[in-house]
N, C-alpha and C positions, 0 to 999 in steps of 0.2 A: 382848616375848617371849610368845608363844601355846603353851602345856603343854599337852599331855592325859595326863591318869593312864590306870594299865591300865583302872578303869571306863568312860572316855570312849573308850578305844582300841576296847573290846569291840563299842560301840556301831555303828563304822564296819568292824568286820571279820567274818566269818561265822566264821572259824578260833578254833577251843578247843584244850585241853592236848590231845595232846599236840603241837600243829602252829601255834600261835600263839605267831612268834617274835618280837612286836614287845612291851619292855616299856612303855616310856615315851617319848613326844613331846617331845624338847627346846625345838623353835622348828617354826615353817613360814610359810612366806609364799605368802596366796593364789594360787592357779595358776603357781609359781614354783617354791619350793623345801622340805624340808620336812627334818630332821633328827631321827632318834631312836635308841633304845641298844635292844639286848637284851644281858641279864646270861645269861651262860654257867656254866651250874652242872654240877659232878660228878651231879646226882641226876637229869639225864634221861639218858632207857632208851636213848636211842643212844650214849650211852658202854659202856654195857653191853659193845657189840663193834664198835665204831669208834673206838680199838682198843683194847682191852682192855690190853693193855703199854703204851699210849699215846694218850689217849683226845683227839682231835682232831675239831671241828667238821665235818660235810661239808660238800663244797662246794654243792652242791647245795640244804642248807639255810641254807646263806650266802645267796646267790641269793636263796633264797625271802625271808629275811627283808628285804631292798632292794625283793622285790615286793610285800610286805606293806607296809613304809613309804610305797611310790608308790601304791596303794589307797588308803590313808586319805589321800594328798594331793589325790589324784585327787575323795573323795565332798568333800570340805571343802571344793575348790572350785567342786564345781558344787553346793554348800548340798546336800545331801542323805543321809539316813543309808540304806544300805541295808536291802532287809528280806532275807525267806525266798525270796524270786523272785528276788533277787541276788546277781549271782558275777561274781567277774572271772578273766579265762583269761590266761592269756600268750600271747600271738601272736607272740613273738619274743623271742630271749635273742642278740644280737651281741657279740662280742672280751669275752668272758668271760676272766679274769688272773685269777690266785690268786698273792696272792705272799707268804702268812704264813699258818702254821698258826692256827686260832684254837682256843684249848683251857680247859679248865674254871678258872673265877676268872677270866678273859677280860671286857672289856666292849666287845660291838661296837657302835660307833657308825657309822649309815649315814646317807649324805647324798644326797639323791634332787634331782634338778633337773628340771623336767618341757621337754623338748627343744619336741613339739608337739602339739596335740590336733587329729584331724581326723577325723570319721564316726565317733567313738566309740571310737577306737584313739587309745591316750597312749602316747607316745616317751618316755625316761626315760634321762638319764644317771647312773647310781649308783655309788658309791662304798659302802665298810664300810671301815673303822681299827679299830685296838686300839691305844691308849697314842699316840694320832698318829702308826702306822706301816701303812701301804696294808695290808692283809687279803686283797680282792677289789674287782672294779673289772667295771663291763658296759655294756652298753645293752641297755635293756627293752622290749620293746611290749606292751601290755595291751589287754582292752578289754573291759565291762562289758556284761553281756547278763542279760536275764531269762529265765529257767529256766521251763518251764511244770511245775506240780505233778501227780504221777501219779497221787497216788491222787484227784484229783477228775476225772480222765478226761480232761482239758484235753489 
């Protein structure tokens, strides 16, 4: 079993509060597969008004966090931590399913499988549960590019 704590996660992801939905790494298997949770709390601000009479996960942020778990499977496999010149984009979101609200006290568990790596675009088949009941369910394309810095004129 290969853990990473939020310190180790930070390392592989450019995302902070409020948009870094990945807490902890349960397991991963080089360029395979990669499993981790994010804890859903009453105390972030998009419960504020999503919805306020009943404050439910977006889905969208669901998403994000399956794309964030396939990032950090993605740098772990090719041995590399990114810096400040890297970003990874989605290139593609396919048969996106929501089939369970996911709501505060919730713990999502996402399970990322990496389909194929080819020119720098990773395929991603993802899954997210709560209590071992489907959440949301996709396929991903991502792909890792270096950003050139503005203010050195680059």
């Amino acid at each position: 079993m290969k853990m990473l704590d939020i310190h180790q996660i930070r390392q592989y992801l450019p995302h902070r509060y409020p948009i870094l939905l990945v807490d902890r790494v349960l397991d991963w298997e080089h360029g395979k597969r990669i499993t981790a949770i994010k804890n859903v709390t009453i105390n972030e601000e998009i419960f504020n008004g999503h919805f306020p009479h009943r404050p439910v996960m977006p889905g969208v942020l669901m998403i994000e966090a399956m794309a964030q778990t396939a990032a950090i499977l993605s740098f772990l496999t090719m041995g590399i931590k990114p810096d400040e010149s890297s970003v990874v984009y989605f290139a593609g979101i396919d048969n996106a399913r929501f089939k369970r609200p996911v709501e505060p006290g919730d713990q999502l568990k996402m399970e990322v499988e990496v389909v194929r790596s080819s020119r720098g675009v990773w395929k991603y088949k993802a899954t997210a549960s709560v209590d071992g009941q489907l959440a949301v369910e996709a396929e991903l394309m991502c792909t890792i590019r270096t950003i050139a810095d503005a203010s050195k004129g680059e």
